[in-house]
Structures are given as C-alpha cells and as structure tokens.
C-alpha positions in Angstrom: -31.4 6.1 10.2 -34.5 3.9 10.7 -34.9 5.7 13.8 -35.5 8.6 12.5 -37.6 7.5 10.1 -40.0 6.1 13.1 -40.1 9.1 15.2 -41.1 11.0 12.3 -43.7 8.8 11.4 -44.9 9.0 15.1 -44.4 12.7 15.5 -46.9 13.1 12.6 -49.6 10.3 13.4 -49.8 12.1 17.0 -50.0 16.0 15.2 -52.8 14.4 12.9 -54.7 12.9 15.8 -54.3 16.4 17.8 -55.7 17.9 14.8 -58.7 16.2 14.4 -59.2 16.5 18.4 -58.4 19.8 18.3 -59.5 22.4 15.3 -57.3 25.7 16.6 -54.6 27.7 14.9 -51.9 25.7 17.3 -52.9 21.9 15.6 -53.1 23.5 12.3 -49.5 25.0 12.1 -48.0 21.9 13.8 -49.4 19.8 11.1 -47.9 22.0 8.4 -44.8 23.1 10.1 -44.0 19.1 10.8 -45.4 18.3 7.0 -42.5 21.0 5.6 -40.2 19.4 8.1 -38.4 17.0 5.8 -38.7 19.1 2.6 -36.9 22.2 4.4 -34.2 19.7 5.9 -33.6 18.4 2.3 -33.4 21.8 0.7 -30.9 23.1 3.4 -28.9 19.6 3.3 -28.8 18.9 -0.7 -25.5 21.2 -1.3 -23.6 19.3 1.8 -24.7 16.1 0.9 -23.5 16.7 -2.7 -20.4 17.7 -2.3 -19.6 15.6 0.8 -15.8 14.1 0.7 -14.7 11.2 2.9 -11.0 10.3 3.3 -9.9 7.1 4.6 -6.1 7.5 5.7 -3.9 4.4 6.2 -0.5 4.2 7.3 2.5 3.6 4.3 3.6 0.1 5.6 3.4 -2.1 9.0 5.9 -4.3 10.5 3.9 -7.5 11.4 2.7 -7.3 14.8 2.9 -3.9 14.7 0.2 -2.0 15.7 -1.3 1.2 13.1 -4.4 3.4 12.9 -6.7 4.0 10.2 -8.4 7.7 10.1 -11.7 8.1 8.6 -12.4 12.1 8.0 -15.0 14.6 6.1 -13.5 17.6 4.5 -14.7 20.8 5.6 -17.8 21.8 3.5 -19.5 25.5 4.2 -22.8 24.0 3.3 -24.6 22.4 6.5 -25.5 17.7 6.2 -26.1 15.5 8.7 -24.2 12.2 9.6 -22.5 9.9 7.2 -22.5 6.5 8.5 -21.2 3.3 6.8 -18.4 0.1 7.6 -15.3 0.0 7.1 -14.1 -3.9 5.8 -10.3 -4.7 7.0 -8.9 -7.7 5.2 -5.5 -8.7 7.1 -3.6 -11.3 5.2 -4.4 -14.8 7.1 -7.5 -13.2 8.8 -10.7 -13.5 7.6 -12.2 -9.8 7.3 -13.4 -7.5 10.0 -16.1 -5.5 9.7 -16.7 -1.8 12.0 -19.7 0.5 11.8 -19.0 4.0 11.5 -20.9 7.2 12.1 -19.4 10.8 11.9 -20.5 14.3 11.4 -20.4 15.4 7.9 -19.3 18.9 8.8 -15.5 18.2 9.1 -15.0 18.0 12.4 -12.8 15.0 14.7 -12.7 12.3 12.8 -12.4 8.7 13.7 -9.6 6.3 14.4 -9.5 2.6 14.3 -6.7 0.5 15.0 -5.1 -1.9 12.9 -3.1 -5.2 13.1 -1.7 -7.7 10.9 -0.2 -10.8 12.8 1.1 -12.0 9.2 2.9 -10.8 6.5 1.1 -9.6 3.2 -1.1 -6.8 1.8 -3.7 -5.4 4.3 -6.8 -4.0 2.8 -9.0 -1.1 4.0 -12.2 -0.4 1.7 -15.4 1.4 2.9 -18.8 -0.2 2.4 -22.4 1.4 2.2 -21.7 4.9 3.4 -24.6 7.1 2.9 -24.8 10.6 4.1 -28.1 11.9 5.6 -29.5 15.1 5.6 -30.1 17.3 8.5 -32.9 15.9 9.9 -32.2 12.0 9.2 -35.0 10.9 6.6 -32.8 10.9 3.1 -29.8 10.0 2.6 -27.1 9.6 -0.8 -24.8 6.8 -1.3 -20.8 8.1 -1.0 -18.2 6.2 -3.2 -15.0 7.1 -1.4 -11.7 6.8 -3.1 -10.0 3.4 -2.6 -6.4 3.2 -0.8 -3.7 1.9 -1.5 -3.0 -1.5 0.2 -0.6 -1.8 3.7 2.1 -3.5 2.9 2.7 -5.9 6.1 6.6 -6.1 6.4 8.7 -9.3 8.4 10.6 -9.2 11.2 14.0 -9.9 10.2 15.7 -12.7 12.2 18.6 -15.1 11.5 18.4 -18.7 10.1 19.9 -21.2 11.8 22.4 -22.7 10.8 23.7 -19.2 9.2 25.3 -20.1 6.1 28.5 -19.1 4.8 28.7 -16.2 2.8 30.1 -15.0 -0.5 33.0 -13.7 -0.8 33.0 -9.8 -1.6 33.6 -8.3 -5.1 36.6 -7.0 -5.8 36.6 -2.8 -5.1 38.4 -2.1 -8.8 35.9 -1.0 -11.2 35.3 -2.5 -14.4 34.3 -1.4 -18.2 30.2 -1.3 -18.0 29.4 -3.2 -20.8 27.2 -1.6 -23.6 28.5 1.4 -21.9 25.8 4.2 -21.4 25.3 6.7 -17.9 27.7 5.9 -15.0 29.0 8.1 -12.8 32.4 7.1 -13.2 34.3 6.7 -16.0 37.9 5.9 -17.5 39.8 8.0 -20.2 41.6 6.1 -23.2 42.3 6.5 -26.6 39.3 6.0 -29.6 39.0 2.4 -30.5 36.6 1.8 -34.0 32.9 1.3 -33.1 32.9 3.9 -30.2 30.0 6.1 -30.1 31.2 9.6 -31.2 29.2 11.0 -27.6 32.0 9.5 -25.8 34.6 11.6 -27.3 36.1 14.0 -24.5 36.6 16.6 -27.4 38.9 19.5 -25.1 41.0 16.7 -24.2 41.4 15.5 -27.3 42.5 18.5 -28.7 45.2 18.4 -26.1 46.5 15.2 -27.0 46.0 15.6 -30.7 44.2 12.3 -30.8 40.9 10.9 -30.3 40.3 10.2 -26.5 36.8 8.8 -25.0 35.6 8.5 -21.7 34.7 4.5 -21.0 32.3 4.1 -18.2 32.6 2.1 -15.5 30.7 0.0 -13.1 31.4 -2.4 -9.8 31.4 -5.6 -11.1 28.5 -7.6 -10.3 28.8 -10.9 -8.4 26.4 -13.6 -9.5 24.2 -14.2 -5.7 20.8 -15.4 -5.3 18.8 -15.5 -2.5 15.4 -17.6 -3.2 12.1 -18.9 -1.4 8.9 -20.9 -2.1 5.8 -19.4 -0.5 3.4 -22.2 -2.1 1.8 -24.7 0.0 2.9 -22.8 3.4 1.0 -22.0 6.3 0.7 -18.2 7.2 3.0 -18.6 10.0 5.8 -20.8 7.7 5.3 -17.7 5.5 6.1 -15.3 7.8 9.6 -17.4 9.0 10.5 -18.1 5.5 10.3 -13.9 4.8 12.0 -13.0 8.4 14.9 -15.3 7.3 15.0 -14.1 3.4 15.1 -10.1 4.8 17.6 -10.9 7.2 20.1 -12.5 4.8 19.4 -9.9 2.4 20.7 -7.0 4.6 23.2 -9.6 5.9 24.6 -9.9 2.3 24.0 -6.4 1.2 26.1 -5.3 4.9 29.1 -7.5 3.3 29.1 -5.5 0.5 27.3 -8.6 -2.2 24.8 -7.2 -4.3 22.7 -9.8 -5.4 19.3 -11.8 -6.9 16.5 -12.1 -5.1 13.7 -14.9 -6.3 10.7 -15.9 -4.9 7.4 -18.0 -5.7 4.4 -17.3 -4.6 0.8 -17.8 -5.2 0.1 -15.3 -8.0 3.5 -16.7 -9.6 7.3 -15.8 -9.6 9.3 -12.5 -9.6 13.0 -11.5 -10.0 14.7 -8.5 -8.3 18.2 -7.3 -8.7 19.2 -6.1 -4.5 22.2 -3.4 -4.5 21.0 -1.2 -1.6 18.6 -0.9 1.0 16.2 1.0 -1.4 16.6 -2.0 -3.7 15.7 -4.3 -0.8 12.8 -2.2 -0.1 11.0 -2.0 -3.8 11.8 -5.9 -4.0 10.1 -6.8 -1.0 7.3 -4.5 -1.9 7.1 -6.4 -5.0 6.9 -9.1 -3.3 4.6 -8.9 -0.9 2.0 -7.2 -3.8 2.5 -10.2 -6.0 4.5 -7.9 -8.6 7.6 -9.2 -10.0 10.2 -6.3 -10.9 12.5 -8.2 -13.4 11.9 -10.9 -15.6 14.0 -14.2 -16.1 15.4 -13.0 -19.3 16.9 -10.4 -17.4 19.0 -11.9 -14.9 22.3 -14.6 -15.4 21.7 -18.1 -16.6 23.9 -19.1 -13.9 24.9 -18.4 -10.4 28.1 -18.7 -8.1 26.6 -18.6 -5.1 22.7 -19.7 -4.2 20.7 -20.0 -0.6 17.4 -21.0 -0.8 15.4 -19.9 2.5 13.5 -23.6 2.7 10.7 -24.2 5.4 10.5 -27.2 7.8 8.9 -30.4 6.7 6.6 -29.8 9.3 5.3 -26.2 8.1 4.9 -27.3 4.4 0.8 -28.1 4.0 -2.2 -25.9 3.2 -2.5 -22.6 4.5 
C-alpha cells in the first residue's frame, strides 16, 4: 500500500510544519498522536495479521469449455487486520498464464470470485503469488503462504470418430475360476483338490457331506481390448480430438459390456489402465490427464484380441 505510505508521510511533514508555525497544545498533540499512529495500528493489528488464513477454493474437475469459479476467502479471525492483497497466477493447459490482482478484507467477510476457463484439455493450475496482509492502518504488512490446491483436472468432450469401428464382441456372461483365487464375491462349491489353501474350506458344509468341500472364487472372464493414443508431437487442439474420441469409445465399449486396456503416450511418458466401469474410466483419465500412469506394462497381457488406436490426422501431427 504505497499509498498509504505517502499520505502518511504527508500527513506528518504538514503536522511538523504546523508545529513549528504554531507552538500551542493543539500542534503538540497532533504531532504525537500522528507519531503513535502507526505503532498503535501495529499493536492492535499484530494478532490478525498472525493468524491470518486465506483459502483458495477451486472446483473438482471442468469439462473443456466449461466455464468454473475460483473463491479466494479469509477465515473469520476475532482479532481486527487490514487488507490482504496479492495475485492470483492461472495456468490453463495451452494458455500461457494469467495473472489477477486481488485485494480483500482480512476480517472474513464476502470473499472474491474469479472465473475460470480452459479451452483445452489438461491440468489447470491456480497458485497465489505475493500476498501480504496489512495492518489496520496500511504501513506494514507480513507475507501469507497459502496452501497450494490441487490442480483442475480439464475433462474432453466425448464425441464419436468417424468412421466408428467395429466393436468386440461381448464376453461370455458364465463366470469362470479367478485364477490365484483370493476375494470375489462370488464363488463356486466343489470338493478339496491337493494344494488348496485350508481358508477355502467351507467347514459346516463339509461336515455335511463328510468330505472336504472349498469354495472356488469366481470372476467374469476378462476380454483382452485396448484402446490406445499418442499425445506427442500434437497440437492442443489435435489433443483435445484425439481425447474426445478415446472417452467416447471407452464408454462406447464399456456400454457393450467389454471391459478393457486403456494406453496412452504423452509427454511425461506412458501409462496403463485396466477400464471395467465408469469409476475405472474416471481414475484412468485422471491419470491421464496428471501424467500418472496407474498400471505398469508388466501388468497387463502380452497380447491383445482386439486393438483401436485413436490416431490424429496428418494434418494435426506437428509442434504444439
């Protein structure tokens, strides 16, 4: 607050010059009272400014194009400060940053909103830069390190590729042995075979029958799919088609009941994720968008029966 700062300044050079012009009781308080000024306004301000706490709020996730707010509040404090001012960085993914100066009372009140919107897909970034809160009367101030956010996850818009390809067939609905066996919540009665673990054994039952009997548990078996794309060398806008078609085939194959693979490489490198449900489909993309593969290759099938790669067009494959 270089203002303030000034009119002080001014305030006392014209007290001094009415106190040398002028040698009553009147000139000699003002002096002292506007000498205390900024030592009283730091006493009274210290505890507030201390234990000051600014929140920056930020939706969970955006669709691209999709317009979100950003709410910058104090917590209520009982102890009196004066503004907090700083600027708030936004770094949308094929943007380059924008910057907003911010000022706010420090006392909890209305807060502040500022819109946000990504026109590509990605992580968006909020962070906070130089905020300072001031005391009461403006002249001091103490630098505020607010807690970082989490990044905004900027989601595609789902749309079809054309051509559509042809699908894969559906997996059969009969259940099969799960193999290593382990948790599942269904599961098949027979009778012990050597090399079964003993925690299988359905012991009331088997004192029925006379005879060993375990439970076996079962799975739907898994169809060998993979869905794939190449982010490297696209432009932000091939990016965003290549991830609008990859979504959109995903929920296309997941709708048809064909769990599958998803693979994808991007700048930071290559991730893996195994898509059985919607949730799936949601931690996957997630992953992808933050760069942060969920499987590994060692963990999915050397081999697949059925493979679409979501390709650009020879014209959108170049530099972003």
């Amino acid at each position: 607050m270089a203002g303030h700062r000034i009119g002080y300044l001014a305030t006392l050079g014209a007290v001094v010059l009415f106190h040398c012009f002028y040698s009553g009781w009147a000139s000699f308080f003002a002096l002292v009272g506007v000498l205390l000024l900024p030592l009283v306004s730091l006493a009274f301000s210290l505890p507030g400014m201390g234990r000051l706490m600014v929140r920056l709020t930020l939706p969970g996730r955006l669709t691209r194009e999709e317009e979100g707010e950003a709410a910058l509040t104090c917590d209520p404090c009982p102890f009196p400060a004066g503004r907090v001012r700083g600027r708030l960085v936004v770094k949308a993914p094929g943007c380059p940053p924008v910057r907003r100066r911010f000022s706010l009372p420090a006392q909890g009140g209305e807060g502040l909103s500022f819109d946000l919107r990504a026109p590509h897909c990605g992580s968006l970034t909020c962070t906070l830069e130089k905020v300072r809160v001031y005391d009461l009367a403006g002249l001091f101030s103490r630098s505020v390190s607010p807690p970082a956010p989490p990044p905004v996850l900027v989601h595609p818009v789902p749309r079809a590729p054309s051509p559509v390809p042809r699908l894969p067939l559906a997996p059969p609905p009969a259940l099969t042995p799960k193999p290593g066996g382990g948790f599942s919540e269904e599961h098949d009665l027979r009778l012990y075979r050597p090399g079964d673990p003993m925690r299988s054994v359905h012991w009331k039952l088997s004192a029925k029958v006379d005879d060993l009997v375990v439970r076996e548990p079962l799975e739907m078996p898994m169809q060998r799919n993979l869905l794939s794309c190449s982010l490297v060398d696209l432009t932000p806008e091939a990016k965003d088609r290549v991830l609008d078609e990859l979504v959109w085939m995903s929920r296309r194959l997941l709708s048809s009941r064909c769990p599958h693979y998803l693979h994808w490489r991007g700048e930071q490198g290559q991730g893996w994720a195994l898509v059985r449900s919607a949730e799936d489909l949601e931690g996957a993309l997630s992953a992808l968008l933050r760069g942060a593969p969920s499987l590994t290759s060692s963990q999915v099938p050397a081999t697949f029966l059925w493979h679409y790669a979501v390709a650009p067009k020879k014209e959108e494959v170049g530099a972003p």
